[in-house]
Gaussian input, Z-matrix of N, CA and C with variables (Angstrom, degrees):
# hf/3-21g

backbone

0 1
 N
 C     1     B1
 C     2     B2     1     A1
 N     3     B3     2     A2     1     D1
 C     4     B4     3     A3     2     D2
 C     5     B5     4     A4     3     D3
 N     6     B6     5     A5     4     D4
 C     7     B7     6     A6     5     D5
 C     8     B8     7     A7     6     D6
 N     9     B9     8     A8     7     D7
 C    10    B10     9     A9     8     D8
 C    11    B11    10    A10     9     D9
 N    12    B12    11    A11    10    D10
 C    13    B13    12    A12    11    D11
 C    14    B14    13    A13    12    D12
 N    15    B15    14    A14    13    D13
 C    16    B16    15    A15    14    D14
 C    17    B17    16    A16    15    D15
 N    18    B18    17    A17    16    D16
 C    19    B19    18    A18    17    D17
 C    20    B20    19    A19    18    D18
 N    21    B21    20    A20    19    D19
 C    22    B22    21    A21    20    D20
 C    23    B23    22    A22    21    D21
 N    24    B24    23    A23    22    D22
 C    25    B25    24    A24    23    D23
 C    26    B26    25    A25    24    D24
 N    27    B27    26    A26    25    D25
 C    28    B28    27    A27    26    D26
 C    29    B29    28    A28    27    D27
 N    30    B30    29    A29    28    D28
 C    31    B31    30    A30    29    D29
 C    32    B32    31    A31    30    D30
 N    33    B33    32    A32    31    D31
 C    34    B34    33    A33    32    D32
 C    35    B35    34    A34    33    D33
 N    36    B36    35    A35    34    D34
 C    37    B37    36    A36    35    D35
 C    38    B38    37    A37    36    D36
 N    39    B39    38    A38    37    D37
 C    40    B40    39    A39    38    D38
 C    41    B41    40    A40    39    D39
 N    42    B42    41    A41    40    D40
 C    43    B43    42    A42    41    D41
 C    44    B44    43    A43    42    D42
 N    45    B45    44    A44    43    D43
 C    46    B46    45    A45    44    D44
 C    47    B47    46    A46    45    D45
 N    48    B48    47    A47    46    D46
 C    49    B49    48    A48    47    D47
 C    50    B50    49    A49    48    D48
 N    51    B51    50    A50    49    D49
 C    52    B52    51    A51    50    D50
 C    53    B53    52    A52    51    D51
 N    54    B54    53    A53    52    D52
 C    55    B55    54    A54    53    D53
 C    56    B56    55    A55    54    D54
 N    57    B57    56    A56    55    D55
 C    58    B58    57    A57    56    D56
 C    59    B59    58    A58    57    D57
 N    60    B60    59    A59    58    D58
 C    61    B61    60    A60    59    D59
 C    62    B62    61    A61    60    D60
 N    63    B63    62    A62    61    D61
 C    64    B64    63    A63    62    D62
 C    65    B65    64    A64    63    D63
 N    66    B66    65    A65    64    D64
 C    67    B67    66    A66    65    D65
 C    68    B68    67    A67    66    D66
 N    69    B69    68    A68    67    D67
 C    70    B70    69    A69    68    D68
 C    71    B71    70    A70    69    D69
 N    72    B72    71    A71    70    D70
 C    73    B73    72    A72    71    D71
 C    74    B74    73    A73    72    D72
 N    75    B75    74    A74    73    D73
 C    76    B76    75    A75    74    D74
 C    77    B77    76    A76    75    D75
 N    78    B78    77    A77    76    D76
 C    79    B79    78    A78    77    D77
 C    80    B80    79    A79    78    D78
 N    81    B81    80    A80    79    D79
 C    82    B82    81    A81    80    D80
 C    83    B83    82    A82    81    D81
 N    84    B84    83    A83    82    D82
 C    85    B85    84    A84    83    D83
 C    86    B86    85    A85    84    D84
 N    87    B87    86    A86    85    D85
 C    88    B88    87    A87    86    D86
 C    89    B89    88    A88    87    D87
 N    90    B90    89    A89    88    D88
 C    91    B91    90    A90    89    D89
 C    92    B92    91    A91    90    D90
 N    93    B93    92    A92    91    D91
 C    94    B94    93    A93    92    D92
 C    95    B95    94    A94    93    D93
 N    96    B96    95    A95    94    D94
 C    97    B97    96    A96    95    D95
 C    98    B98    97    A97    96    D96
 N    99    B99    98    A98    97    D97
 C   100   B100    99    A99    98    D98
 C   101   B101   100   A100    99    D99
 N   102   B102   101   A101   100   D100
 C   103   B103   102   A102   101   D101
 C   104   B104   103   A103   102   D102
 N   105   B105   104   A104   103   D103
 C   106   B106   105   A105   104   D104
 C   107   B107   106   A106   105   D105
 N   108   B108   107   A107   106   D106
 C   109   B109   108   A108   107   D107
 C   110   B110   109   A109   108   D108
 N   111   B111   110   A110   109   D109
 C   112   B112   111   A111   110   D110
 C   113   B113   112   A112   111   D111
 N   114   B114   113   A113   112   D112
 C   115   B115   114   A114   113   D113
 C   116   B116   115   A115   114   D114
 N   117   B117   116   A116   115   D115
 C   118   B118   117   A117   116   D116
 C   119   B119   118   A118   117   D117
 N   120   B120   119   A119   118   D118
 C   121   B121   120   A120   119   D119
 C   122   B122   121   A121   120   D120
 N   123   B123   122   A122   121   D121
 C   124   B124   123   A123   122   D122
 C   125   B125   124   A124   123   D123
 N   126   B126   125   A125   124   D124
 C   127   B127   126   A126   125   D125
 C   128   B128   127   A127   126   D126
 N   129   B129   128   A128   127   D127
 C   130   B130   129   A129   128   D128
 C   131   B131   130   A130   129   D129
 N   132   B132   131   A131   130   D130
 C   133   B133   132   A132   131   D131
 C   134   B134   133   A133   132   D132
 N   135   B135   134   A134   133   D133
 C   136   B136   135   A135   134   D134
 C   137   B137   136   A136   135   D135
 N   138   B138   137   A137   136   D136
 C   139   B139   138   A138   137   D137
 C   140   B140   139   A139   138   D138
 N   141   B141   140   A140   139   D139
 C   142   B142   141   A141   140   D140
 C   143   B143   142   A142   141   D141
 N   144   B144   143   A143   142   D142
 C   145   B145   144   A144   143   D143
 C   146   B146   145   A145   144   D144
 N   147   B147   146   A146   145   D145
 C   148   B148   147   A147   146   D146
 C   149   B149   148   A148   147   D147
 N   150   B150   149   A149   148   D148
 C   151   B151   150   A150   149   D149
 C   152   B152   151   A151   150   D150
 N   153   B153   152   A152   151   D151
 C   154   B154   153   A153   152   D152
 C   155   B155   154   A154   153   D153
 N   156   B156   155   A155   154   D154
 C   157   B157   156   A156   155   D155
 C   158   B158   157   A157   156   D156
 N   159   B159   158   A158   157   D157
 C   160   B160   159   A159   158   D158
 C   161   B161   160   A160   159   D159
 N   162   B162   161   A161   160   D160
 C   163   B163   162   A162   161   D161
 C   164   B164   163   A163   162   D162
 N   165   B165   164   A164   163   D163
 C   166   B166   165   A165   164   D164
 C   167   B167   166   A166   165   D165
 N   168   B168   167   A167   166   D166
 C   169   B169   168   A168   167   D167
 C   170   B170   169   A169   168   D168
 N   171   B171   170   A170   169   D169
 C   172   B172   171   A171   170   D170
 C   173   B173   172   A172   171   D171
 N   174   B174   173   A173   172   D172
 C   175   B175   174   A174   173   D173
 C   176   B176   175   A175   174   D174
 N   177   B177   176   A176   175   D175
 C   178   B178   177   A177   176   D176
 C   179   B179   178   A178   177   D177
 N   180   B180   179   A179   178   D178
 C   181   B181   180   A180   179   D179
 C   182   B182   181   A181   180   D180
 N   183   B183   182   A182   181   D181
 C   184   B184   183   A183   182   D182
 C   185   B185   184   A184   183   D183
 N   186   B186   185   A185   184   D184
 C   187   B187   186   A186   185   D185
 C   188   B188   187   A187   186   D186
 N   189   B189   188   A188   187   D187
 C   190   B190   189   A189   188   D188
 C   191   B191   190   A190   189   D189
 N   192   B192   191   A191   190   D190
 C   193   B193   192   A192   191   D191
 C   194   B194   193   A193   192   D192
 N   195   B195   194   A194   193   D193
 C   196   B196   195   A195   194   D194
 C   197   B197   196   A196   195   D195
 N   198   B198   197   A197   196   D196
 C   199   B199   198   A198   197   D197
 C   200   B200   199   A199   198   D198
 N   201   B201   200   A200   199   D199
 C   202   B202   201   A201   200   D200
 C   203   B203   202   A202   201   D201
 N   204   B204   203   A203   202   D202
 C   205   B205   204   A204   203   D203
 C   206   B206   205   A205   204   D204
 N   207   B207   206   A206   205   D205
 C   208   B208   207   A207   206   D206
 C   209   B209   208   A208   207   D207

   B1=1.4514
   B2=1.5325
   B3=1.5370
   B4=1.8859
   B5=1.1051
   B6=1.7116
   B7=1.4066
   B8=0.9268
   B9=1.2880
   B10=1.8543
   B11=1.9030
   B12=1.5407
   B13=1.9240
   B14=2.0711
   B15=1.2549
   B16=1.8328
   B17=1.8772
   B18=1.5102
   B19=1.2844
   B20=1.6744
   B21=1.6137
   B22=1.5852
   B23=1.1563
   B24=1.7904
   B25=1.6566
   B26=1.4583
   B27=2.0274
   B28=1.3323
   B29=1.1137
   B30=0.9389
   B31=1.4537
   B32=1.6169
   B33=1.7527
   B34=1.7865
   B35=2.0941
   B36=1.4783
   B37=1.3934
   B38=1.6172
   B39=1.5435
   B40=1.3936
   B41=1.1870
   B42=1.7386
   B43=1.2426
   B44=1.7381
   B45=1.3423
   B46=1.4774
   B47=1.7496
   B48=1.5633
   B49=1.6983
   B50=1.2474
   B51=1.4727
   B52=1.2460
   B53=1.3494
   B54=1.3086
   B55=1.9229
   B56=1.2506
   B57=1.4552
   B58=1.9259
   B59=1.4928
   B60=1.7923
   B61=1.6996
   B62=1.3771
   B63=0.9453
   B64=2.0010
   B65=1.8566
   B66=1.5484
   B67=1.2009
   B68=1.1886
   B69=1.4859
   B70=1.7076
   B71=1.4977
   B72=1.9364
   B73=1.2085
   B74=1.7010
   B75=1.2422
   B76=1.5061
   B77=1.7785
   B78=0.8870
   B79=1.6071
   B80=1.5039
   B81=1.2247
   B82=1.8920
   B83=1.5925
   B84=1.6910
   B85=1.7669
   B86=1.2412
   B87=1.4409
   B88=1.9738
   B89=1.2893
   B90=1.3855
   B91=1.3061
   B92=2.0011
   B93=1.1533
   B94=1.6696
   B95=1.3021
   B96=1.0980
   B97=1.3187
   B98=1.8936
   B99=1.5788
   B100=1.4712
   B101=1.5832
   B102=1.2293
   B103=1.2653
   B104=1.6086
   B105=1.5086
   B106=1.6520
   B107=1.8394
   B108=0.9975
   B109=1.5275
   B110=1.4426
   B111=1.8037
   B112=1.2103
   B113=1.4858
   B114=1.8605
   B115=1.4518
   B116=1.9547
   B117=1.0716
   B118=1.7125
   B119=1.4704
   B120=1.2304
   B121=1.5215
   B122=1.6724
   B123=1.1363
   B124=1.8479
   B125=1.5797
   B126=1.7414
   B127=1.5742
   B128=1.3407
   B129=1.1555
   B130=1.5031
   B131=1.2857
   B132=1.4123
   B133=2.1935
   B134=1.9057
   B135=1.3131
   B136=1.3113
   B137=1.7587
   B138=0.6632
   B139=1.6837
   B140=1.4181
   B141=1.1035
   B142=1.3108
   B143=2.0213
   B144=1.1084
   B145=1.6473
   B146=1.5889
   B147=1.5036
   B148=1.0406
   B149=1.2189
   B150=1.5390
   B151=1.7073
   B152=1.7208
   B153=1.4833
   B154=1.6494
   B155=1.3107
   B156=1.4418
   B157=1.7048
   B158=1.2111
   B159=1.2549
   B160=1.0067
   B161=1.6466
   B162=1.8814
   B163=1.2457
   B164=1.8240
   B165=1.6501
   B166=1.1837
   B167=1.7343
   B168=1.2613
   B169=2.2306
   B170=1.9017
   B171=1.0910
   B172=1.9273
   B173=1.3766
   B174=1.4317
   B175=0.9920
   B176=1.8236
   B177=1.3052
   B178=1.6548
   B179=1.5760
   B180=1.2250
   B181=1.4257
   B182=1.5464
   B183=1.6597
   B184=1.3679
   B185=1.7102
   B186=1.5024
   B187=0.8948
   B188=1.6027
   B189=1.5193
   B190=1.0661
   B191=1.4668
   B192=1.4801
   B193=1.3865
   B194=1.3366
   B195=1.4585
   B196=1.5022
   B197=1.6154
   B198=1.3864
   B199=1.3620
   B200=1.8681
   B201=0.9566
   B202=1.4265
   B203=2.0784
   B204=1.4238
   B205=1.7040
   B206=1.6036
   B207=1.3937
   B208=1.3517
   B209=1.5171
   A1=108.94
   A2=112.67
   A3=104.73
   A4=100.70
   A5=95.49
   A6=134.91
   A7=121.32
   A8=137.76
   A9=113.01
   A10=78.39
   A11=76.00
   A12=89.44
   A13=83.39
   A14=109.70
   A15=125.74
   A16=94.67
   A17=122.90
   A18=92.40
   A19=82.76
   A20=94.40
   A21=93.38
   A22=110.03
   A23=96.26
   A24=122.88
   A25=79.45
   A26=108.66
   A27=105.47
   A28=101.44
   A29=114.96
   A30=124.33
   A31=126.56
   A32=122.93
   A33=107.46
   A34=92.58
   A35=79.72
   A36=87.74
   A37=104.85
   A38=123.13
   A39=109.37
   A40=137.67
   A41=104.01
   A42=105.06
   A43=100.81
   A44=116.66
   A45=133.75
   A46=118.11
   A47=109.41
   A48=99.51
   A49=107.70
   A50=123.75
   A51=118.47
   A52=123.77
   A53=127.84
   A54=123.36
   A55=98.35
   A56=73.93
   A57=112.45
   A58=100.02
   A59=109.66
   A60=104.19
   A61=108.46
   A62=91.58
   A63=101.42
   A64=97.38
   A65=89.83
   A66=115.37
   A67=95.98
   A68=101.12
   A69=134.32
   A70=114.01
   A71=107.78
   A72=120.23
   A73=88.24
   A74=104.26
   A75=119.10
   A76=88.27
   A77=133.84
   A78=154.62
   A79=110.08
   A80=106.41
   A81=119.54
   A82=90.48
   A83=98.69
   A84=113.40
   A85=96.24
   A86=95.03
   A87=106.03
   A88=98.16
   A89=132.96
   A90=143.73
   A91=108.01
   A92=89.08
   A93=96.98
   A94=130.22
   A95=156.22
   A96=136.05
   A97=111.62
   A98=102.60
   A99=102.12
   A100=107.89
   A101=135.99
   A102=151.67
   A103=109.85
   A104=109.45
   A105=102.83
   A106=98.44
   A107=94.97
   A108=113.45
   A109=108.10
   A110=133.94
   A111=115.15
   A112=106.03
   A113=119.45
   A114=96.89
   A115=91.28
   A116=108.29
   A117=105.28
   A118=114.18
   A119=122.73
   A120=149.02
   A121=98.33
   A122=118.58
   A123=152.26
   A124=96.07
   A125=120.94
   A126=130.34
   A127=93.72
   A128=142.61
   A129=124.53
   A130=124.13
   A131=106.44
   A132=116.95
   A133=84.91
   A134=106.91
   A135=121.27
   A136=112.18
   A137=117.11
   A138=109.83
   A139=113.86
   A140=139.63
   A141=136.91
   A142=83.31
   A143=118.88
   A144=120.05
   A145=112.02
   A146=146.57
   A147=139.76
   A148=125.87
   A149=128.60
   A150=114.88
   A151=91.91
   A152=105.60
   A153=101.12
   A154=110.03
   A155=108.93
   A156=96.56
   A157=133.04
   A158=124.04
   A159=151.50
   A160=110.30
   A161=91.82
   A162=112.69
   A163=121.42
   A164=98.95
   A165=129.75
   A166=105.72
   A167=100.13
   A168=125.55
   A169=71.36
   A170=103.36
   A171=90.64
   A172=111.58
   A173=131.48
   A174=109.68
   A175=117.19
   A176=98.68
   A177=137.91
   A178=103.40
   A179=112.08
   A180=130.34
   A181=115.95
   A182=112.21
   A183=120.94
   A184=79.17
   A185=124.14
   A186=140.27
   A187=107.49
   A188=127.24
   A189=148.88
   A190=133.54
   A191=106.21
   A192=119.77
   A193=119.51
   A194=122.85
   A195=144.90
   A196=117.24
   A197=109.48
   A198=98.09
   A199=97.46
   A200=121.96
   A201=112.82
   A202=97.42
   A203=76.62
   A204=77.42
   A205=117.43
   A206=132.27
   A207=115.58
   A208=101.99
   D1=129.54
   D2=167.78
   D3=-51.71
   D4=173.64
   D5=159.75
   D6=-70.11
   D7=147.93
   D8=177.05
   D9=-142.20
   D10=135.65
   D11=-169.87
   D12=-116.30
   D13=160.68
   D14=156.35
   D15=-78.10
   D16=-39.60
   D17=-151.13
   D18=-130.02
   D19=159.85
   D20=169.36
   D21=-150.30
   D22=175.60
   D23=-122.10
   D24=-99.76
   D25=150.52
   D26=168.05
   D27=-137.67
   D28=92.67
   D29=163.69
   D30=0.49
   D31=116.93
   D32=-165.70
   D33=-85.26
   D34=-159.59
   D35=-165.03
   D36=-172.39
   D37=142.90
   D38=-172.21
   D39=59.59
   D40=20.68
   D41=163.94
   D42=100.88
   D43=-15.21
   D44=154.93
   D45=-65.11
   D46=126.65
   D47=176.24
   D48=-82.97
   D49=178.07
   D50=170.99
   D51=-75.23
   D52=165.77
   D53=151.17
   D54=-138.97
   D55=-167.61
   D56=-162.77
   D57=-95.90
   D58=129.55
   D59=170.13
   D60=-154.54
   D61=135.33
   D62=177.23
   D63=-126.18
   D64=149.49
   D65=177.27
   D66=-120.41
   D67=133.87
   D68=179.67
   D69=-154.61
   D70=106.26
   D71=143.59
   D72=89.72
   D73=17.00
   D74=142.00
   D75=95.15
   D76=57.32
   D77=-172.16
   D78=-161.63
   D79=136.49
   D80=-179.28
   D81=-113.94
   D82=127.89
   D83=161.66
   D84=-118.21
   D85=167.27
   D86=-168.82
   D87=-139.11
   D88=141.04
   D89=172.49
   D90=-128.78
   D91=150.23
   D92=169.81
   D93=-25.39
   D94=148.47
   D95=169.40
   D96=-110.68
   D97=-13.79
   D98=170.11
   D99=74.93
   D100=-115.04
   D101=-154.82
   D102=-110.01
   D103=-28.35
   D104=-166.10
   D105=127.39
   D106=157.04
   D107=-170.88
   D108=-47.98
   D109=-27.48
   D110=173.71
   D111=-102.91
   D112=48.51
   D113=-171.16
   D114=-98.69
   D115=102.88
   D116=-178.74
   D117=-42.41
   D118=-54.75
   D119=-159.11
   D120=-62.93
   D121=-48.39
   D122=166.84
   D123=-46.52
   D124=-78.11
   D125=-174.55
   D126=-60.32
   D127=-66.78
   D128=-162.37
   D129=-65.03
   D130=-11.23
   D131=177.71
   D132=-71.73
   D133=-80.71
   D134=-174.49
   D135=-37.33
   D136=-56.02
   D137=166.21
   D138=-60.33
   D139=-35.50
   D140=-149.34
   D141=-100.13
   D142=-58.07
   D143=157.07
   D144=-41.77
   D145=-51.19
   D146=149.63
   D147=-39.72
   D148=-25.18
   D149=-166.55
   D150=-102.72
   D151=-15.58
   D152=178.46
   D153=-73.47
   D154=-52.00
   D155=162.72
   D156=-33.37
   D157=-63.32
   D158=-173.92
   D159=-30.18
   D160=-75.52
   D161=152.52
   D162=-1.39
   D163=-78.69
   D164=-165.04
   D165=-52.49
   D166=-40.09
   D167=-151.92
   D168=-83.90
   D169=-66.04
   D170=-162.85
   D171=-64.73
   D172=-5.27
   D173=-169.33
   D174=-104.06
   D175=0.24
   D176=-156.32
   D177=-111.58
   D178=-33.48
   D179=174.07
   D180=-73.20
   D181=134.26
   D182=-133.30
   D183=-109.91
   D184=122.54
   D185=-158.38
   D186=-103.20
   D187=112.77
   D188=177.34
   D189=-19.14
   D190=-50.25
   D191=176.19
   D192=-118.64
   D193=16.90
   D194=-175.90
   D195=-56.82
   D196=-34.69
   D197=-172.54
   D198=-120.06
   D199=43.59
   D200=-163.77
   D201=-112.45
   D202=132.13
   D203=179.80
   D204=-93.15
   D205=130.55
   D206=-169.77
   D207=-112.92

């Protein structure tokens, strides 16, 4: 069975290592990549740094039906 990761790996290049990046809400964030795509210890910093963001983006985010009087 795959792996199923939240964020994915992009490969470095030029002497660049790789990281971790998810796109959310039409914006690219980048996190460390540590060791290379199987460094576990590396994916769980970067996710656990991704859901804090995350956190932060939804909570800052101007909510649709918030001021509507019914």
């Amino acid at each position: 069975m795959p792996r199923s990761f939240k964020l994915t790996w992009q490969q470095g290049g030029d002497g660049r290592s790789g990281r971790w990046k998810k796109k959310y809400k039409g914006k690219v964030y980048y996190y460390p990549g540590g060791g290379g795509k199987s460094d576990r210890v590396a994916y769980a910093a970067a996710l656990e740094s991704w859901e804090r963001r995350k956190a932060e983006i939804d909570a800052t985010a101007p909510r649709k039906y918030r001021n509507c009087k019914y």
